[in-house]
matplotlib code that plots the C-alpha trace (Angstrom):
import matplotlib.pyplot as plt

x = [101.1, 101.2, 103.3, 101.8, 104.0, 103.9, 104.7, 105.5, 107.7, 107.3, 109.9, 114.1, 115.3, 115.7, 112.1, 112.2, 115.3, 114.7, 111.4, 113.5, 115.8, 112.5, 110.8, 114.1, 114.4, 110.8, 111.5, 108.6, 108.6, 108.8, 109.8, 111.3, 110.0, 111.8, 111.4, 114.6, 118.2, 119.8, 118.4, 118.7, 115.8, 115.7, 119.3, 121.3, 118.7, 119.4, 121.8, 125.7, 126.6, 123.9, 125.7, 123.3, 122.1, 122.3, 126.1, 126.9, 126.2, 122.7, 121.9, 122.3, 119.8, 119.1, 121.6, 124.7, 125.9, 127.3, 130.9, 133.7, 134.1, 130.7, 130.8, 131.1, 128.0, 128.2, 127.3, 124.8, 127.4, 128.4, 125.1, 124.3, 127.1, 126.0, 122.3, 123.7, 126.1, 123.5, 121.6, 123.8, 124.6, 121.5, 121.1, 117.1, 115.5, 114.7, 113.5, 115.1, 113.7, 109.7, 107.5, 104.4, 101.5, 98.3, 97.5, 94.1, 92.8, 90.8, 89.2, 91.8, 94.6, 96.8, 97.3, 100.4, 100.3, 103.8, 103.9, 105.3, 101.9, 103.2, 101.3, 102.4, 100.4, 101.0, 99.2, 100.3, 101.7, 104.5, 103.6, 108.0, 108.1, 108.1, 107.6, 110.5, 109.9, 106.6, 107.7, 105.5, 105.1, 103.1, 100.0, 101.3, 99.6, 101.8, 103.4, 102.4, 103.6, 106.7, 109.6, 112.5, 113.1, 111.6, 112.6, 111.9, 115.2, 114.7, 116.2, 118.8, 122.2, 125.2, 125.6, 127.5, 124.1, 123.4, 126.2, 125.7, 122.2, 118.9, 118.0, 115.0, 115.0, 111.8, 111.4, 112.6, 113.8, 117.7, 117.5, 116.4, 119.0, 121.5, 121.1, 120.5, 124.0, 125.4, 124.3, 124.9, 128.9, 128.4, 125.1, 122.3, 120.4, 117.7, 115.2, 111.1, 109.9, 106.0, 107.5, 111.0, 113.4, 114.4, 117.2, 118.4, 121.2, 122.8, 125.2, 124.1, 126.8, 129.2, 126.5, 125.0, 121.2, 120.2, 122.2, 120.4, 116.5, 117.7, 118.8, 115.8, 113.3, 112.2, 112.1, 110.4, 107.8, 103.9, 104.2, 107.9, 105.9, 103.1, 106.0, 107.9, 104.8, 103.8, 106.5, 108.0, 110.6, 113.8, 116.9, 119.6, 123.1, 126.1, 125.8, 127.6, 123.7, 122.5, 125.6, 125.6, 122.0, 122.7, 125.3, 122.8, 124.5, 121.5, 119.6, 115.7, 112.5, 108.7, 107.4, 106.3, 102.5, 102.9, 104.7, 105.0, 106.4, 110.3, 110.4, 108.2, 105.9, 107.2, 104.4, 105.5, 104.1, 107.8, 108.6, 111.9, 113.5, 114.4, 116.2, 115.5, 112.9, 113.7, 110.9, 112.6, 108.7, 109.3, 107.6, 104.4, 103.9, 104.2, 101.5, 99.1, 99.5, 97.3, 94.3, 91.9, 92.2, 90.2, 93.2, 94.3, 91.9, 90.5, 93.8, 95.9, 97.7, 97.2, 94.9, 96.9, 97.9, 100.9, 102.3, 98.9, 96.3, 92.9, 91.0, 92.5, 93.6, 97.2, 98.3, 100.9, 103.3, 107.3, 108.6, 106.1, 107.0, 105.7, 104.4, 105.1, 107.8, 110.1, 112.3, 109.9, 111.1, 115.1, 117.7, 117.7, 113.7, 112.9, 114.0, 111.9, 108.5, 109.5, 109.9, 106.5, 104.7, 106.2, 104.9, 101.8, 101.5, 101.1, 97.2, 96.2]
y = [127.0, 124.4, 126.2, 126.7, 126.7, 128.6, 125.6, 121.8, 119.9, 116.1, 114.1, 115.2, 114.1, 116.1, 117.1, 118.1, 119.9, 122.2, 122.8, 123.6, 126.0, 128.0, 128.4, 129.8, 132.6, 133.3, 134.0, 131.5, 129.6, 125.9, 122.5, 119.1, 115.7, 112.8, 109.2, 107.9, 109.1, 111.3, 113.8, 111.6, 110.4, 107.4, 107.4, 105.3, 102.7, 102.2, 99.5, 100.1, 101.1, 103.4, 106.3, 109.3, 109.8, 113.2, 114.9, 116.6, 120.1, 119.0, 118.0, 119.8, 121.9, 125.0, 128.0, 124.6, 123.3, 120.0, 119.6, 118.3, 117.9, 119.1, 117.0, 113.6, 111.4, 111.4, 108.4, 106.9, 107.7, 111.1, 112.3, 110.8, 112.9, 116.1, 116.1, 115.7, 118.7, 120.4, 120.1, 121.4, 123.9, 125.7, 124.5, 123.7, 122.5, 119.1, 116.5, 113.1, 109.5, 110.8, 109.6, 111.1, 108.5, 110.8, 114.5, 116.0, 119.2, 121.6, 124.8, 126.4, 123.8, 121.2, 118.8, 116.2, 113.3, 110.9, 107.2, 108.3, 110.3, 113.6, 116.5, 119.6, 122.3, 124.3, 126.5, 124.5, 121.5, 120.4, 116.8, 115.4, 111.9, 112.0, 109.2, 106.8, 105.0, 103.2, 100.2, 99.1, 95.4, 93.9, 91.4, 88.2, 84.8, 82.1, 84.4, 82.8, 79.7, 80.5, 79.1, 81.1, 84.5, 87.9, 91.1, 94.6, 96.5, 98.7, 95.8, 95.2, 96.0, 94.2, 90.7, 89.3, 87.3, 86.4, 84.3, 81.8, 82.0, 82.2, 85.9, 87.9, 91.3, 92.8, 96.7, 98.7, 102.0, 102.8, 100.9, 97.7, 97.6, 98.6, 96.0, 93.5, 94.7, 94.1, 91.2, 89.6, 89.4, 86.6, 85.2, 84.0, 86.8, 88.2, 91.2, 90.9, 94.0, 94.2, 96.5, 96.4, 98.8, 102.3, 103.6, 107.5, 108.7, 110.0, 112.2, 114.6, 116.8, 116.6, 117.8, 115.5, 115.1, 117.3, 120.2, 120.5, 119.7, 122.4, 125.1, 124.3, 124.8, 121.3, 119.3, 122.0, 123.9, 122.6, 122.0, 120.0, 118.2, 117.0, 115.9, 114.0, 112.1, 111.3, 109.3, 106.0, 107.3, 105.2, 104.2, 107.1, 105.2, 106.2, 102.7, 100.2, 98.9, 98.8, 96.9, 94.5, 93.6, 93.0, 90.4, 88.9, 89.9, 89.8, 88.9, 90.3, 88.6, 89.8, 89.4, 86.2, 85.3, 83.4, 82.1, 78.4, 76.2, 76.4, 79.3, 81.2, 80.7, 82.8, 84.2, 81.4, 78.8, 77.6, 76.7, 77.9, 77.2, 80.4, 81.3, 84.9, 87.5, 91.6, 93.7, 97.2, 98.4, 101.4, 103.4, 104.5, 108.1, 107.4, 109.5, 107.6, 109.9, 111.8, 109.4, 111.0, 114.6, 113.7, 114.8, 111.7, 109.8, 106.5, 104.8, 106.7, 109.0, 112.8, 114.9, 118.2, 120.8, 121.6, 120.6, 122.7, 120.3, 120.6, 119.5, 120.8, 124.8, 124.9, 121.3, 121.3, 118.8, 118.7, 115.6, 113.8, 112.0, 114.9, 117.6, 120.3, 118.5, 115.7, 117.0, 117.2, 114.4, 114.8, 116.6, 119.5, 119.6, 119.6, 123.3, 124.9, 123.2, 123.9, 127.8, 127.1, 126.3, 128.4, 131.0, 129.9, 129.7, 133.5, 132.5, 130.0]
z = [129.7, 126.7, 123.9, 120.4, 117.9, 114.1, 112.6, 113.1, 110.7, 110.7, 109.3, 109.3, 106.6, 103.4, 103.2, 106.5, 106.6, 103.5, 105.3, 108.5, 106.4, 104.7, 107.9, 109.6, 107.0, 107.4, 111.2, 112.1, 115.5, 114.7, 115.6, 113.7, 115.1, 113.9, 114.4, 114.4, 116.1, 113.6, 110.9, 107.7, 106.5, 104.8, 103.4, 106.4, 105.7, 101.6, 100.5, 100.7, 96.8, 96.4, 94.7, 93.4, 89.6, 90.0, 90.0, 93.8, 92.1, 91.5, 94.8, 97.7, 100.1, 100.0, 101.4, 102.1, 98.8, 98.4, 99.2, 97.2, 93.4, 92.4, 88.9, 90.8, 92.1, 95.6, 97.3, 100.1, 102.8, 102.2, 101.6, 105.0, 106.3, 104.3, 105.9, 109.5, 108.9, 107.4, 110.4, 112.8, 110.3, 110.6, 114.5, 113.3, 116.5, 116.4, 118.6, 117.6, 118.5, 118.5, 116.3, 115.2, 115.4, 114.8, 114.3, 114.7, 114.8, 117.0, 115.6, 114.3, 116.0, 115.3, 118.0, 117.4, 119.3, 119.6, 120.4, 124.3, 124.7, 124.5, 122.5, 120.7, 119.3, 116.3, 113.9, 110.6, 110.0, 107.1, 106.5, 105.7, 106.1, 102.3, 99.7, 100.8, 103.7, 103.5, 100.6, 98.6, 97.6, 94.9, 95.5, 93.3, 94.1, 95.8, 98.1, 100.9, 100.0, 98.9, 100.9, 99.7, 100.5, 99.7, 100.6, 99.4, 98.2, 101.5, 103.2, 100.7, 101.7, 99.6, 97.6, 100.3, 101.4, 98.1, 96.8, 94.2, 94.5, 91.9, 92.1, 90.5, 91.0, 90.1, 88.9, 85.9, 88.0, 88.5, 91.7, 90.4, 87.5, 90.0, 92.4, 89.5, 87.8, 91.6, 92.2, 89.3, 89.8, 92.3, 91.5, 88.8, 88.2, 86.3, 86.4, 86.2, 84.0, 83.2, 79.9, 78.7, 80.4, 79.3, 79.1, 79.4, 78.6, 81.8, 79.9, 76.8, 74.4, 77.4, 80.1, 82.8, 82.1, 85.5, 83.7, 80.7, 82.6, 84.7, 82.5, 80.4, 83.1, 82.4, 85.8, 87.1, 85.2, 85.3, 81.5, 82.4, 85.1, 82.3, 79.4, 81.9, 83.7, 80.2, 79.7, 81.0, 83.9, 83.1, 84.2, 83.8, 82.6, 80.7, 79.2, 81.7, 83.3, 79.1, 78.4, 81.5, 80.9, 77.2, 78.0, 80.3, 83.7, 84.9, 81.8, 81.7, 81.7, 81.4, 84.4, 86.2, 87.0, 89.9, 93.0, 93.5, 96.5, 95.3, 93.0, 90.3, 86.9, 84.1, 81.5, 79.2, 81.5, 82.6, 86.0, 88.3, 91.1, 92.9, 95.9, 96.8, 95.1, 96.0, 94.8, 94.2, 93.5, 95.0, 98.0, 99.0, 101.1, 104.6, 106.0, 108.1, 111.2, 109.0, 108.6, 111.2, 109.3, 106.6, 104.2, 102.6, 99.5, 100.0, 98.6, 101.6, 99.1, 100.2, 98.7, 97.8, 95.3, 94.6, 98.7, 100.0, 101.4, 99.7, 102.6, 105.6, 105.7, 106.9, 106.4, 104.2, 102.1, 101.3, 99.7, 97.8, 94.5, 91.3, 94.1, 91.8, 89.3, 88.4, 91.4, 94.1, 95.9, 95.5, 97.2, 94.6, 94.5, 98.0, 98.5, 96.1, 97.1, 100.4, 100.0, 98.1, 100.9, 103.8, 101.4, 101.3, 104.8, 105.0, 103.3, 106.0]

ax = plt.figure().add_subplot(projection="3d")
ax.plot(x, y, z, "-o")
ax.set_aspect("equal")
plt.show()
């Protein structure tokens, strides 16, 4: 006899995993399918220096906090390491190296098909793949005819590659002034912004940023959500990307129009040479599994409320970029949209 499960979780990484921890507490009788070999999301996959904005105290799971100094950032490796053990540390049952290619439902069922052809059966689904996964890359003319290299930052690991070469890195976010900063040690470099960059101050009256959004409710009240949205998001920095970028290491440029043969058009009309182009453009939900539910708009992004499907009762969300705040999709977030919408399970 097939078994039916309470609940299946798609996706292991942190989404999943905070998901995994809710429904444990909640006694429910679920299951976590992940694609790949280890419980990590996408974090093995993200280039070598990533080290996290937010200070080790402000980002751990729920019910396992982050070890070590909790004031220092911790970086792509050891919060690789701290979802694994958090894994095991709550023994979640997960099935690694299966991935979900569609989901459909009958009468009050949810069947979940995998790309080996099994099928499990639940009564609600947790939609975790989040909103890291699936990159998103800009439509800019030329492309195609452009004989150096692209790449996404997803594929970006270290400068080694890049040495001595014409680099533009476009993207205003933390990642793309990162990489920029990185790069620009060994190499000509400069960063494509459609609007000049922001900067935040990663460090306020002593107190990193996350401590004062947190004690002040900000990052994750509905009226938080609005003032934050509202504005441009930034690049957090305790001055050092500011500075670098100010003494043109990389320098910054609006944005180019076009691709040519050997390089790009800026908006000035000038023509470049250019040897590689990473688009650090962020990341589009990777949900498609999802497409034959009816719960996803026209443009593929899920149509929800707050992590609860508006379309299909019992399909529900953990992860997404803004869910329910400025959190949502980070390590600290992730647990309280999850508890969220195990809760809400109980009206489905």
């Amino acid at each position: 006899m097939t078994r039916i499960y309470d609940c299946i979780v798609i996706g292991a990484g942190q989404a999943g995993l905070a998901a995994g921890y809710h429904l444990l507490r909640e006694q429910r009788d679920f299951l976590i399918l992940e694609a790949s070999d280890k419980p990590v999301g996408s974090w093995s996959q993200y280039y070598d220096s990533l080290t996290l904005f937010s200070p080790a105290n402000y980002s751990s799971l729920p019910g396992y906090a982050f070890p070590g100094d909790p004031n220092r950032y911790p970086t792509r490796d050891e919060v690789v390491a701290y979802l694994i053990h958090y894994a095991k540390q709550f023994n979640f049952p997960i099935l690694t190296r299966t991935t979900v290619t569609n989901v459909q439902k009958e009468k009050d069922l949810f069947l979940v098909k995998t790309q080996s052809d099994e099928v499990f059966q639940a009564k609600h689904i947790i939609s975790a793949t989040g909103g890291f996964s699936r990159p998103y890359l800009p439509q800019i003319p030329g492309v195609e005819q452009f004989q150096g290299m692209t790449l996404h930052s997803k594929d970006y690991q270290n400068p080694t590659p890049f040495q001595n070469q014409r680099i533009i890195v476009v993207g205003a976010g933390n990642s793309a002034v990162q990489i920029a900063v990185e790069l620009a040690t060994d190499a000509e470099v400069t960063i494509a912004t459609r609007s000049p960059i922001v900067f935040k101050p990663q460090i306020l009256f002593g107190k990193d940023i996350h401590f004062w959004v947190t004690v002040l409710g900000i990052d994750q009240s509905g009226f938080g959500k609005w003032l934050l949205q509202s504005k441009p998001e930034g690049v957090l920095d305790t001055g050092r990307y500011q500075m670098a970028i100010e003494n043109q290491k990389p320098d910054r440029k609006a944005m180019f129009t076009h691709f040519t043969k050997k390089g790009v058009v800026w908006s000035d009309g000038t023509q470049e040479q250019v040897d590689t182009v990473i688009f650090a453009t962020g990341y589009r939900p990777n949900i498609q599994y999802l497409s034959s539910l009816h719960a996803l708009a026209e443009d593929g992004s899920p149509l929800h409320q707050n992590g609860v499907s508006t379309t299909v009762p019992g399909l529900f969300y953990v992860g997404l970029p803004w869910q329910r705040s400025l959190a949502s999709a980070t390590l600290r977030g992730v647990g309280s949209d999850a508890k969220y919408v195990v809760k809400h399970m109980q009206n489905n």
